[in-house]
N, C-alpha and C positions, 0 to 999 in steps of 0.2 A: 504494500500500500504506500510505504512510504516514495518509491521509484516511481511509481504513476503521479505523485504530487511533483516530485522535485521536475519530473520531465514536462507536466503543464508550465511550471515557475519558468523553467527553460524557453519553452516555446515562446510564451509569454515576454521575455525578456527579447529574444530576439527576433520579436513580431513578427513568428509565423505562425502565431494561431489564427487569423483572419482567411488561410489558407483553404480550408474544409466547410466553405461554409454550403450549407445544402439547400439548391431553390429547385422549386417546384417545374419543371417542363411539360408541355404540352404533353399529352396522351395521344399518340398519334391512333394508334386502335380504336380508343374512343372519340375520334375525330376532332379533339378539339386544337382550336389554333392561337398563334399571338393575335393580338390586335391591339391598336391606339385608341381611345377615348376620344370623338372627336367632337362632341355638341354634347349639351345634354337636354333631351326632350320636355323633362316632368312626367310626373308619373311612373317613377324607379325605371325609366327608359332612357337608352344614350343611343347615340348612333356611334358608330365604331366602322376603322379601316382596318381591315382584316389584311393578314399577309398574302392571301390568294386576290388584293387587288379590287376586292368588292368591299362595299357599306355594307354594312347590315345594321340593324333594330337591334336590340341586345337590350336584354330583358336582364336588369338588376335580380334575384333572387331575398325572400324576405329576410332571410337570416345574414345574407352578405351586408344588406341595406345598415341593418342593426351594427353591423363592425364595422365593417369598414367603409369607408368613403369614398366614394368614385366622382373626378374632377377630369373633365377635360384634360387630356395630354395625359393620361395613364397607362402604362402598359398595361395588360390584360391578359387572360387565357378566357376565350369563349369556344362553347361548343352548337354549331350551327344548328338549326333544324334539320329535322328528317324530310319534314311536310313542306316547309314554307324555307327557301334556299338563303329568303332577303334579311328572316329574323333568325335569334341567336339565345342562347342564355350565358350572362357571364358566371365564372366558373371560380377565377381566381383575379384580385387587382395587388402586383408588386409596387411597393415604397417605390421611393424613386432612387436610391443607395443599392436595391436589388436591380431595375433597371439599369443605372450605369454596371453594376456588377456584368449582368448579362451582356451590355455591348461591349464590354473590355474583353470578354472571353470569347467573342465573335459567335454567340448563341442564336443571337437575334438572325434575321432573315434579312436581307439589303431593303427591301419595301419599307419596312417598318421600323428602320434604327435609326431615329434620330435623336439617339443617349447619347 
C-alpha cells in the first residue's frame, strides 16, 4: 500500500497524472455521433451540426436538462433517429477542458473541430 501512495506522490510531482484521463467517445454500434450546439430553440431543443454535415433537432433528455447545461458552441454526443433522419436525442455534452482535450489528441473529426 505504501508503493501505490508514494508512486501517485511521484506522478503527481512530475505532472503526469493528467495523463489517463478517460472521456466518453461516441458509440459507433449505437450510432451515435459528435456534434456542435449551434442555436438553441426553447423547449429542451437545440439545433446541432453533426459530423456527417447535417443539422439536426436534438432533443435535450429530462434528466441531462436537470445536470447539465447545454449552451451554444458545445460539443456533444447525439444519437440520431431511426424514424425521422433531421431529429436526434443528445446523449452526452463535454466541458469545454474535455473538448480542447479531444482536439489536442486529434479525436474530433475535421467538420466539427473548432477547439
Amino acid at each position: 500500500m505504501d508503493d501505490r501512495v508514494s508512486r501517485n506522490n511521484m506522478n503527481r510531482k512530475n505532472g503526469n497524472e493528467g495523463e489517463y484521463i478517460r472521456l466518453r467517445l461516441p458509440k459507433k454500434h449505437k450510432k451515435e455521433i459528435f456534434a456542435i450546439a449551434d442555436r438553441l430553440m426553447g423547449g429542451s431543443r437545440i439545433n446541432a451540426v453533426c459530423e456527417d454535415g447535417k443539422s439536426r433537432m436534438a432533443r435535450i433528455p429530462g434528466k441531462m436538462k436537470r445536470r447539465a447545461r447545454v449552451r451554444a458552441g458545445d460539443l456533444l454526443i447525439i444519437k440520431p433517429w431511426e424514424i425521422q433522419d433531421g431529429k436526434a436525442d443528445v446523449v452526452y455534452r463535454y466541458t469545454r477542458t474535455q473538448a480542447n482535450t479531444l482536439s489536442r489528441r486529434k479525436l474530433l473529426p475535421e467538420e466539427i473541430d473548432v477547439f
